[in-house]
VMD Tcl script that draws the C-alpha trace (Angstrom):
set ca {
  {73.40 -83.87 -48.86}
  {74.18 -87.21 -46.80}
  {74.41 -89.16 -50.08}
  {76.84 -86.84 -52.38}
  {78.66 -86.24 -48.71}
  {79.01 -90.51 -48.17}
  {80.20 -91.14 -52.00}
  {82.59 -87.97 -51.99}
  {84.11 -89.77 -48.24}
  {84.01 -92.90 -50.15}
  {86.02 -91.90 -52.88}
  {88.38 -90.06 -51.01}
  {89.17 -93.88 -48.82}
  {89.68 -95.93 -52.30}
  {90.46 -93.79 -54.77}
  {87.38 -94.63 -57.01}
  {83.43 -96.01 -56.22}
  {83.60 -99.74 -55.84}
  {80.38 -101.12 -56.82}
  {80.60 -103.08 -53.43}
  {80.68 -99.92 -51.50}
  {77.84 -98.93 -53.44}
  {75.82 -101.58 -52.66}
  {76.73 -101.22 -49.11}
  {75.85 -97.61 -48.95}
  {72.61 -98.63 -50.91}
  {71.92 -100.99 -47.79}
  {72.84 -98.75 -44.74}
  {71.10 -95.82 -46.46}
  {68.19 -97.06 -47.18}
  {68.43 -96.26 -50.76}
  {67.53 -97.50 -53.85}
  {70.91 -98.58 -55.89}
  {69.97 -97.29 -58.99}
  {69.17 -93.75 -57.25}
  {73.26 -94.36 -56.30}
  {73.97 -95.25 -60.25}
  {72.29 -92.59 -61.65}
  {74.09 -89.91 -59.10}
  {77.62 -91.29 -59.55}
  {77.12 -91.48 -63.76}
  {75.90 -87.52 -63.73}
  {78.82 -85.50 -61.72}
  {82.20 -85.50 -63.41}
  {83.87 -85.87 -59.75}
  {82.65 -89.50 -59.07}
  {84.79 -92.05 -60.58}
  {84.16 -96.13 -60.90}
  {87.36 -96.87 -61.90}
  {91.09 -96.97 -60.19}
  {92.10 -93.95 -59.83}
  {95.76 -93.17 -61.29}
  {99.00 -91.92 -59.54}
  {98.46 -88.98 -60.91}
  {95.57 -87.08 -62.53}
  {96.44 -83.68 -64.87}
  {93.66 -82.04 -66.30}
  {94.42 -79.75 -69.12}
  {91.60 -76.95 -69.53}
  {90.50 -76.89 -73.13}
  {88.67 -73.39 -73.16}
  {88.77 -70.01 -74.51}
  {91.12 -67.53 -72.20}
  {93.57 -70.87 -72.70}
  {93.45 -71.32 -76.06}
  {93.73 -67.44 -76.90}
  {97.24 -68.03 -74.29}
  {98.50 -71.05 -76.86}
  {97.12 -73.91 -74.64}
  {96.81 -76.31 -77.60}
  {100.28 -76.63 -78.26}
  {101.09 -76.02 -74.28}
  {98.74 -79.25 -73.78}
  {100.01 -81.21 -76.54}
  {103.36 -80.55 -75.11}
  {102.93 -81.55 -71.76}
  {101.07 -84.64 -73.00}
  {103.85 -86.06 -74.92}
  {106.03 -85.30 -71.77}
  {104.09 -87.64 -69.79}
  {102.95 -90.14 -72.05}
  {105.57 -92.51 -70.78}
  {104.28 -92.87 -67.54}
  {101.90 -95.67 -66.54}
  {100.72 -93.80 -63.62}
  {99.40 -90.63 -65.06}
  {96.09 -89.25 -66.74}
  {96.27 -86.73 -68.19}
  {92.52 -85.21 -69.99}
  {91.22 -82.51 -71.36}
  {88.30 -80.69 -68.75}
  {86.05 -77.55 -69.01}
  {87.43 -74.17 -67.53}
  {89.84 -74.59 -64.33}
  {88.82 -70.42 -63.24}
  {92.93 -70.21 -63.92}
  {92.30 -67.54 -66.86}
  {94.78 -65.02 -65.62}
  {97.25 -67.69 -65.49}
  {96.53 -69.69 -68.71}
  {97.38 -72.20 -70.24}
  {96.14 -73.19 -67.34}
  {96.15 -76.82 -65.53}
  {95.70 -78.97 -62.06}
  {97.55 -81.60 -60.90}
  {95.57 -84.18 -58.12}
  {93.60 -80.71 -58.19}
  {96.26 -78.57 -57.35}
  {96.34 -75.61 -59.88}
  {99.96 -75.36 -61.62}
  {99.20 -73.56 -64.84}
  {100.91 -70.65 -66.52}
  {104.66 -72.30 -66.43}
  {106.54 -74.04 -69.08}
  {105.41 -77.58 -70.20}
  {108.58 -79.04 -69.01}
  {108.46 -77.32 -65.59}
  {104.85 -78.69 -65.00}
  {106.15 -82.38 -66.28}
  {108.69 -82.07 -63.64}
  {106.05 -81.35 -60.52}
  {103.91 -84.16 -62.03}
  {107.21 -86.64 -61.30}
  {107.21 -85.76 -58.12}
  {103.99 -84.70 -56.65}
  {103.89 -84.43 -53.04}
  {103.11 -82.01 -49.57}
  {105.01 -79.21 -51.69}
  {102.18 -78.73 -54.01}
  {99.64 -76.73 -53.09}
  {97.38 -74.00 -54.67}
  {98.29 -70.85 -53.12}
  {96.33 -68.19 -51.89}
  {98.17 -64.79 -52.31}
  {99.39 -63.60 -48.92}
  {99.10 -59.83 -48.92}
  {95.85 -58.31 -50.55}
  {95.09 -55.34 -52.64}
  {93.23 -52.46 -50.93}
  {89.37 -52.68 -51.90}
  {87.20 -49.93 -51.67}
  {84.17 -53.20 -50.99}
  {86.11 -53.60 -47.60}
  {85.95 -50.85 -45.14}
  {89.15 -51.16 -42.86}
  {88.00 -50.34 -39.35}
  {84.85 -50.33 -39.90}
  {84.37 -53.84 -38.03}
  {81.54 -53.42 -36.02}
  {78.66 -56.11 -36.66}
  {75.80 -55.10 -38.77}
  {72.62 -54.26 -36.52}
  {69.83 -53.24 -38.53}
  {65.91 -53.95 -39.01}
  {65.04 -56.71 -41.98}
  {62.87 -53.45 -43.53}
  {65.78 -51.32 -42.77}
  {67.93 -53.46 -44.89}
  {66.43 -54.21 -47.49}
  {65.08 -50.88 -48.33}
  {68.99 -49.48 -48.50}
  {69.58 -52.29 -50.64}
  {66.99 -51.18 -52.98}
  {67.86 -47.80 -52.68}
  {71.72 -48.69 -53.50}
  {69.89 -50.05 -56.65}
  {72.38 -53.10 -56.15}
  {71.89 -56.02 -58.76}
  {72.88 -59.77 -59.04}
  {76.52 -59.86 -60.00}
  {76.26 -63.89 -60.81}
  {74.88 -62.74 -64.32}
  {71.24 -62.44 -64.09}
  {71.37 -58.81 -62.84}
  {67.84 -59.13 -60.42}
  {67.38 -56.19 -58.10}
  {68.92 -57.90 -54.80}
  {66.62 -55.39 -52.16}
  {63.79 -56.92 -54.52}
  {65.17 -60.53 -54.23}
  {65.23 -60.60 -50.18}
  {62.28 -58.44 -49.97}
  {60.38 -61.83 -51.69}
  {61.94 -63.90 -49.43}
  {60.95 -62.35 -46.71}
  {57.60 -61.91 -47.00}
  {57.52 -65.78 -47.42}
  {54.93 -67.26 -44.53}
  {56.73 -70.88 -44.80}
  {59.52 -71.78 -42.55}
  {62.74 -72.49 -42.38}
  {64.07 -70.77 -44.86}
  {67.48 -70.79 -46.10}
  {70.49 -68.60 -47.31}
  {72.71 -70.18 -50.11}
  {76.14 -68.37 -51.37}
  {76.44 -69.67 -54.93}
  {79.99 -70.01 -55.47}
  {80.13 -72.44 -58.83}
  {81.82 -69.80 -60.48}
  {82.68 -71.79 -63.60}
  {82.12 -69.87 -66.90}
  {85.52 -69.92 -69.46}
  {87.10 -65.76 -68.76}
  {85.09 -65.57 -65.44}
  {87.27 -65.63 -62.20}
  {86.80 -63.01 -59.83}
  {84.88 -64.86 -57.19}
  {87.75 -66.83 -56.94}
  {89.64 -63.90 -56.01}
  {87.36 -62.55 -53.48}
  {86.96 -66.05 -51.97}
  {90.50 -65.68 -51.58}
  {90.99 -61.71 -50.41}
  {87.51 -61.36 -48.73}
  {85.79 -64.14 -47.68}
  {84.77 -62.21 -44.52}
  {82.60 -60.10 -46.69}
  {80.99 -63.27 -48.17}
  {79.91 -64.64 -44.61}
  {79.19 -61.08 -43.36}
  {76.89 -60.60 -46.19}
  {74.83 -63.69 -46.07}
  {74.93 -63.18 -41.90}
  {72.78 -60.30 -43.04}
  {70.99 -61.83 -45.51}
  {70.03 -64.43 -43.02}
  {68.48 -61.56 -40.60}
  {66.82 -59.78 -43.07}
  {65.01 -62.97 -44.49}
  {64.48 -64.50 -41.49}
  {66.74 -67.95 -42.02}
  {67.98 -70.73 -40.24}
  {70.81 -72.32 -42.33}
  {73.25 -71.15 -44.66}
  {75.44 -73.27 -47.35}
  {78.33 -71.96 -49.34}
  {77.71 -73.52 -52.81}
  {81.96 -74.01 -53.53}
  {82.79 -75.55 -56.97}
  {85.63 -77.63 -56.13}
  {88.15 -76.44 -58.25}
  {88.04 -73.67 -55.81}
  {88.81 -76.14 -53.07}
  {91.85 -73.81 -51.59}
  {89.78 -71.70 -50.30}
  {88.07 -73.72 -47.98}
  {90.98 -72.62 -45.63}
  {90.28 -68.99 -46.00}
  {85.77 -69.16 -45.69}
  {86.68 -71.37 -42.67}
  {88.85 -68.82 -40.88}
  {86.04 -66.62 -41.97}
  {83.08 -68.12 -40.52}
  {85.22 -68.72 -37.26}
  {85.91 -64.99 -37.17}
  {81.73 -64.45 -37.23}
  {81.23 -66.84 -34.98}
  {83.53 -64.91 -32.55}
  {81.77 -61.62 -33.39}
  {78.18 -63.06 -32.99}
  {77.31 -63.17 -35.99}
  {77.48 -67.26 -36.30}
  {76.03 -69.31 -33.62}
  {72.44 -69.65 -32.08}
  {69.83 -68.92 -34.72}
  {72.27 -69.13 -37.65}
  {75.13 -70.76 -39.30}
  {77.43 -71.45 -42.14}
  {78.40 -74.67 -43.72}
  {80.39 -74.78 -46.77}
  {79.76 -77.87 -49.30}
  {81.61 -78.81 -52.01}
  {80.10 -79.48 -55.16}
  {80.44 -82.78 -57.21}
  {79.86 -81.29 -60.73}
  {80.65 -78.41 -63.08}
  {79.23 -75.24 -64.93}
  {75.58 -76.69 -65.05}
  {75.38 -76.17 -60.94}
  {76.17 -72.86 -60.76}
  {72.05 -72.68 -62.55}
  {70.42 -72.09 -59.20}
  {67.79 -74.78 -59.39}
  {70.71 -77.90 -60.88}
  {72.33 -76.48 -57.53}
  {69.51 -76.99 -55.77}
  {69.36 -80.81 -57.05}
  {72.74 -81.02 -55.82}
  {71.75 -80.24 -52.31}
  {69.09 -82.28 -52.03}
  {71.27 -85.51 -53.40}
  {69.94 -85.56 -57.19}
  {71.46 -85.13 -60.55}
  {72.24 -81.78 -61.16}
  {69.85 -80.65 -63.70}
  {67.53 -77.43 -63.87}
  {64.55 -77.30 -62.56}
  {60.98 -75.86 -64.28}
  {60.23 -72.90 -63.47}
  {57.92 -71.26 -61.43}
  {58.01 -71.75 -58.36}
  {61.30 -70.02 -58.06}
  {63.80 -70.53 -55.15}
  {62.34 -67.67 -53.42}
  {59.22 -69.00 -52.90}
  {59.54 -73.20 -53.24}
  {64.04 -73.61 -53.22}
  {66.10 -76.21 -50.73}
  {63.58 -79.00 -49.99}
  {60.36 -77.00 -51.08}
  {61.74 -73.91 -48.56}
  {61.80 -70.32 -49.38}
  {65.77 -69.60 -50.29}
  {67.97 -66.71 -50.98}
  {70.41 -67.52 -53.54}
  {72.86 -64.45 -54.24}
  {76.54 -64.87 -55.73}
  {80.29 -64.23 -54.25}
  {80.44 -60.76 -55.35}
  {77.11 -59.73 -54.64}
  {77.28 -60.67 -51.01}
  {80.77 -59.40 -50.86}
  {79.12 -55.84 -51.46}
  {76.07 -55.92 -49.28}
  {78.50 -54.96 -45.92}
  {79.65 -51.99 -47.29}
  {76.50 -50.38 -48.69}
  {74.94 -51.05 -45.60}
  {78.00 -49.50 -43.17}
  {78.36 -46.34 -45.77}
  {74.58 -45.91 -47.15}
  {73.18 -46.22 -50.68}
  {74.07 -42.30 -51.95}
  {77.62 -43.62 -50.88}
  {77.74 -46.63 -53.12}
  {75.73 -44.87 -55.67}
  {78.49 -42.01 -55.85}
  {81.05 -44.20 -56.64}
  {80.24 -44.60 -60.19}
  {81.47 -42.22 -62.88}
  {79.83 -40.93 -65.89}
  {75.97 -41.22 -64.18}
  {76.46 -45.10 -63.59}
  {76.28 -46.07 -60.05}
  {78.42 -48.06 -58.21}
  {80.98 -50.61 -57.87}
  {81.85 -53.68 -59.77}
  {84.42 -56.28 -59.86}
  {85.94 -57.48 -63.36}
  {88.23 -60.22 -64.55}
  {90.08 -59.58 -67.50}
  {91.88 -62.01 -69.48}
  {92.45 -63.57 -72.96}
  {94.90 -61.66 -75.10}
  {95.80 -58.76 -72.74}
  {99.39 -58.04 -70.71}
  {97.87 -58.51 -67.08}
  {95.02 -60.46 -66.89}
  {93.51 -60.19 -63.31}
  {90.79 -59.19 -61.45}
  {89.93 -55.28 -61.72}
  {87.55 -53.41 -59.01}
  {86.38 -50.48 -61.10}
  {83.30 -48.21 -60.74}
  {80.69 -48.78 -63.04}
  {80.94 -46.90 -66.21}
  {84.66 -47.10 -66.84}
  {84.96 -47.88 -70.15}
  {85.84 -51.16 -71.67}
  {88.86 -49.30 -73.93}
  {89.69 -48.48 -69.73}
  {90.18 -51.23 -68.05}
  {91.72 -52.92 -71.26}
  {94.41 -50.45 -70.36}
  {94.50 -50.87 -66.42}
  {94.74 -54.24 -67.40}
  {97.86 -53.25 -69.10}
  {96.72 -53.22 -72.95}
  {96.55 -55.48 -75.58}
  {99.09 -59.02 -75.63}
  {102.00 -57.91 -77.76}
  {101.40 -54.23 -78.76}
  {98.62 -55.92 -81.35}
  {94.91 -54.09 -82.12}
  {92.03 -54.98 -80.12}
  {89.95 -56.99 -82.52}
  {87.10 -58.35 -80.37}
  {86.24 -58.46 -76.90}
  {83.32 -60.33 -75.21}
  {82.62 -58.48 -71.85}
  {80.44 -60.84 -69.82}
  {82.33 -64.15 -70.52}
  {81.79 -66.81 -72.54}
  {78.02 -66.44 -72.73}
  {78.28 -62.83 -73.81}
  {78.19 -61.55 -77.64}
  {81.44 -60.40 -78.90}
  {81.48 -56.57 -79.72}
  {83.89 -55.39 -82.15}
  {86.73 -52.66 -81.42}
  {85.20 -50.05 -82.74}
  {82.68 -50.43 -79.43}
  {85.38 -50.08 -77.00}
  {84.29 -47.20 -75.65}
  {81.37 -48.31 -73.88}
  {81.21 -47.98 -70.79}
  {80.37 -51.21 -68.32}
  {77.02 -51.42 -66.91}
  {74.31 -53.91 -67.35}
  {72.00 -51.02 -69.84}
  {74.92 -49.60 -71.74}
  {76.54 -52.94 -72.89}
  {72.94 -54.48 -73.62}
  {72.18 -51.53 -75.84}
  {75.73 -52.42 -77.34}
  {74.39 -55.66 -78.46}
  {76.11 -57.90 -75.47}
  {75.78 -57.64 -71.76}
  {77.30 -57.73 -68.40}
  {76.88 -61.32 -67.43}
  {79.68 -62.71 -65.04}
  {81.64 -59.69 -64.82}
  {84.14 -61.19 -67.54}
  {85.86 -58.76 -69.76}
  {87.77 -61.49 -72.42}
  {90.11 -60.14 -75.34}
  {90.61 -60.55 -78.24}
  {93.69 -59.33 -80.66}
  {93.89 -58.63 -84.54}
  {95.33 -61.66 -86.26}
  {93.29 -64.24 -83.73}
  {90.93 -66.76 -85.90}
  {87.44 -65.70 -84.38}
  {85.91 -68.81 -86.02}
  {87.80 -70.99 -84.15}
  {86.85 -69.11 -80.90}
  {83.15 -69.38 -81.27}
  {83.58 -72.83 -81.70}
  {85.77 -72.91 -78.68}
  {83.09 -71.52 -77.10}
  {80.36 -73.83 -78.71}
  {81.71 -76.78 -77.65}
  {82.50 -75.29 -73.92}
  {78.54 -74.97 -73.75}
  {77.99 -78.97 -75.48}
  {80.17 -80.07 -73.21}
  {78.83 -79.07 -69.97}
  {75.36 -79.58 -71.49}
  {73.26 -81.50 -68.54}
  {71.08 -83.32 -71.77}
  {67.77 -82.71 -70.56}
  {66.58 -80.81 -72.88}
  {67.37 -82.47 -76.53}
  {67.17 -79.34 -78.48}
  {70.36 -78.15 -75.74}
  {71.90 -81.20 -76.16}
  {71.79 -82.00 -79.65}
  {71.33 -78.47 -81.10}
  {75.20 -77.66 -79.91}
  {76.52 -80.98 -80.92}
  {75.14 -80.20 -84.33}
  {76.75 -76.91 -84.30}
  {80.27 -78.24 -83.12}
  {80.15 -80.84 -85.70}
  {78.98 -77.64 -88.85}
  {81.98 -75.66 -87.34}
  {84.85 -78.53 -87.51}
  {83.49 -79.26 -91.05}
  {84.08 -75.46 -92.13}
  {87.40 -75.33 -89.95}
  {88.38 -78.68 -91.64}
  {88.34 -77.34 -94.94}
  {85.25 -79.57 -95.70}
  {82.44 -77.48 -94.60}
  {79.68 -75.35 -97.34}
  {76.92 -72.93 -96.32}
  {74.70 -75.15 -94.29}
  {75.61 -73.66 -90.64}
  {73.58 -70.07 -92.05}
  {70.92 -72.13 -93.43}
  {70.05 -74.09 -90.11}
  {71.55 -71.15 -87.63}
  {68.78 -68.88 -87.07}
  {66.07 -71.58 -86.60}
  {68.27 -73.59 -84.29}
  {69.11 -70.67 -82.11}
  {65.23 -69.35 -81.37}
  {64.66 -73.00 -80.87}
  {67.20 -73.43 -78.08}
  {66.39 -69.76 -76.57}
  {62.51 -70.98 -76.85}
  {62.93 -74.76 -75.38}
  {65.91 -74.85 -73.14}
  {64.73 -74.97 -69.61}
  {67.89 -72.86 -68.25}
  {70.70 -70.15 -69.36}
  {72.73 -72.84 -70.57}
  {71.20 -73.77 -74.05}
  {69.66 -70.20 -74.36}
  {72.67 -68.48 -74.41}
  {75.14 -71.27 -75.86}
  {74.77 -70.02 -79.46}
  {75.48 -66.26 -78.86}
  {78.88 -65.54 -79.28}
  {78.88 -67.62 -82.61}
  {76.24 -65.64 -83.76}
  {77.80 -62.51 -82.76}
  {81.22 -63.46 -84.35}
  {79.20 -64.66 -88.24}
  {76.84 -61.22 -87.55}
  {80.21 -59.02 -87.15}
  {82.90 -60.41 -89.10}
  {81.40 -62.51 -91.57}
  {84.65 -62.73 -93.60}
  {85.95 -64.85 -90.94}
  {83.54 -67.92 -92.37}
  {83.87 -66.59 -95.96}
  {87.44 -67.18 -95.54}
  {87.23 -70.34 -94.59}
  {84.77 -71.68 -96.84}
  {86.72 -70.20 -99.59}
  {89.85 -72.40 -98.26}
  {87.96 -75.64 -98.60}
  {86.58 -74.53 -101.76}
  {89.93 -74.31 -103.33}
  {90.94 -77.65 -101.92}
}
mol new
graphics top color blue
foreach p $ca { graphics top sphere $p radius 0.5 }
foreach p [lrange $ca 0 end-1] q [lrange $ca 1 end] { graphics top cylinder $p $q radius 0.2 }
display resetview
């Protein structure tokens, strides 16, 4: 971490990476300069040239564009062009959905406002601007008021209520998390390690954000018990840096532990921010981060459990997941269990956003249905029909509305023909072009492609290109004819979620409505 920790400190003096400093750093660490080079050229944070006045990134994905952020973008470009000192660029989601269009200035999130009102902070940016994080909290039935007391129980005794709790992997994956640390444990090699993935950065998905923000305590109580129960040394929070705001919150956090005993001695907490986007939140690319590598995906087996940070048995849960474990553990497993309705068990955390009235994040129990929450969340934008929903993020199929009633859990939405992923219910409303969604989404997944695998890389590049041809008015039939193979070949070859998921909501969207590309192939037809 000493290298991605010296070029971040670097950066932060000048403003960019001087290739003096990087020879420099080269010297006094003992370092080969290319190893340097080919660091810097892989995460998006590093920069080699001058850094502008001002920078404004503009997020270019789904929830944004479903909230108008074309035009919002184009807008605020042409409000700005004028001045010398500001770049502004299109980037990959900000984890603003519920306030898109969304956008950061110097990394300060300021989306959701007029164009004009934005240009006018961008004039003037100074100590005023600052992401907030929302002082009074919702009441959450994950955090037990009064029930403060630190956690005291046996690594067996532990683990075996998580598996009773039947409590799953809320990053997407879904493992059983009493199986997870049980493997961990039983590890002979030491040290071993505890890492809170907190990379949350998948277009629709936002609600670690939120509990970053509400209940970070959870988060370090959680892996504080995690640590016990595996029998670790060290812990990292994994924080994707568009999430930087709450630093300020997990620090008053991990103070708080360290006052109740539950930091200090055999354990403890640091938080690191990462250099890079989507790709990191794969938990071996994260793993590469650590150890000062490019962030790309590792083979696999050996899995983190066994061989993770530096060849060391490691725990890697999510936000939400280790946001839950305190609770299950104060209350029981038939406790958590109970709190799901229609014979689901337990809790879960959603966020909601695209074209509904209040996007946010939702704790529901699992089994409300998706028709449900659409409604907590205040119904569809505008009074319109549902049309679509996807209701694991951007990675997730897209169901029409006729499946609304399902209810949310990880079986009943896979039998549905989607799944559960991030915990990211996005809508969609009648009158939307689902075409140009999918290839919204398409291009979110080429675009924070790492390129190791070529069928990943070049597979989705393909695909973009297909889709602007059709949307263009100048595409024929060739996307159906080169779809299926190209799909089981990135699902087959692609060493991580990334490229084996990156084709599914297209392919849900042509398997569901395939008027929507007869439509437009008709269109360019005519022309």
């Amino acid at each position: 971490m000493s290298l991605i920790a010296e070029l971040t400190r670097l950066q932060a003096q000048h403003g960019s990476l001087r290739e003096e400093d990087l020879r420099e750093l080269a010297e006094r660490l003992r370092v080969p300069l290319y190893r340097i080079q080919e660091v810097v050229s892989f995460y998006p944070e590093f920069r080699t040239t001058p850094a502008p006045r001002v920078q404004v990134s503009l997020c270019r994905d789904v929830c944004c564009l479903l909230a108008g952020g074309e035009a919002w973008g184009a807008r605020l470009a042409a409000l700005l062009a004028r001045d010398e000192g500001v770049e502004v660029r299109p980037v990959s989601c900000l984890g603003r959905c519920d306030r898109a269009p969304a956008a950061m200035v110097n990394g300060v999130a300021v989306g959701g406002g007029p164009p004009e009102a934005i240009a006018r902070l961008v004039s003037q940016p100074g100590p005023g601007l600052e992401d907030a994080v929302p002082a009074a909290r919702p009441r959450w039935r994950i955090d037990p008021e009064g029930e403060g007391e630190p956690i005291v129980r046996s690594p067996a005794d532990t683990i075996g209520a998580l598996k009773a709790s039947g409590l799953r992997g809320m990053g997407g994956a879904g493992f059983s998390t009493g199986l997870k640390w049980e493997l961990v444990r039983k590890e002979a090699a030491t040290p071993k390690y505890v890492i809170c993935n907190a990379n949350e950065s998948e277009p629709g998905t936002f609600k670690d954000r939120v509990i970053l923000e509400s209940l970070p305590h959870l988060v370090v109580e959680g892996m504080c018990v995690a640590a016990r129960a595996v029998g670790a040394e060290r812990g990292w929070i994994f924080l994707r840096r568009e999430y930087a705001h709450a630093v300020g919150p997990l620090e008053g956090a991990l103070a708080q532990a360290r006052g109740r005993g539950l930091l200090g001695g055999g354990f403890d907490i640091e938080i690191f921010l990462s250099p890079g986007d989507y790709i990191l939140g794969e938990e071996t690319a994260l793993l590469e981060a650590l150890e000062d590598r490019r962030g790309e995906p590792r083979n696999r087996p050996p899995y983190p459990v066994s061989r993770g940070l530096w060849g060391q048995p490691t725990l890697i849960n999510n936000v939400e997941t280790f946001a839950m474990v305190p609770v299950i553990l104060r209350r029981g497993a038939d406790w958590w269990k109970a709190q799901g309705i229609r014979g689901h068990q337990g809790l879960k955390v959603m966020a909601v956003s695209g074209e509904v009235e209040r996007p946010g994040v939702y704790e529901i129990p699992l089994g409300t249905k998706v028709s449900e929450l659409i409604e907590i969340a205040g119904g569809v934008r505008g009074k319109r029909r549902l049309k679509a929903f996807a209701p694991g993020g951007a990675s997730s199929q897209f169901l029409p509305a006729d499946k609304a009633e399902v209810e949310i859990d990880f079986a009943s939405l896979q039998a549905a023909g989607s799944m559960l992923g991030s915990g990211a219910l996005v809508v969609v409303a009648e009158g939307t072009d689902l075409l140009r969604v999918a290839r919204n989404v398409v291009s979110f997944f080429r675009n924070e492609s790492c390129g190791k695998c070529v069928p990943c890389r070049a597979g989705t590049q393909k695909v973009v290109q297909l889709l602007d041809e059709i949307l263009s008015g100048k595409g024929d039939g060739r996307l159906l004819e080169v779809l299926p193979a190209l799909e089981e070949t990135l699902t087959q070859t692609s060493l991580c979620g990334l490229g084996q998921v990156a084709l599914n909501p297209l392919t849900s969207v042509l398997g569901a409505w395939p008027e929507e590309l007869s439509r437009h192939l008709a269109k360019g037809a005519a022309k």
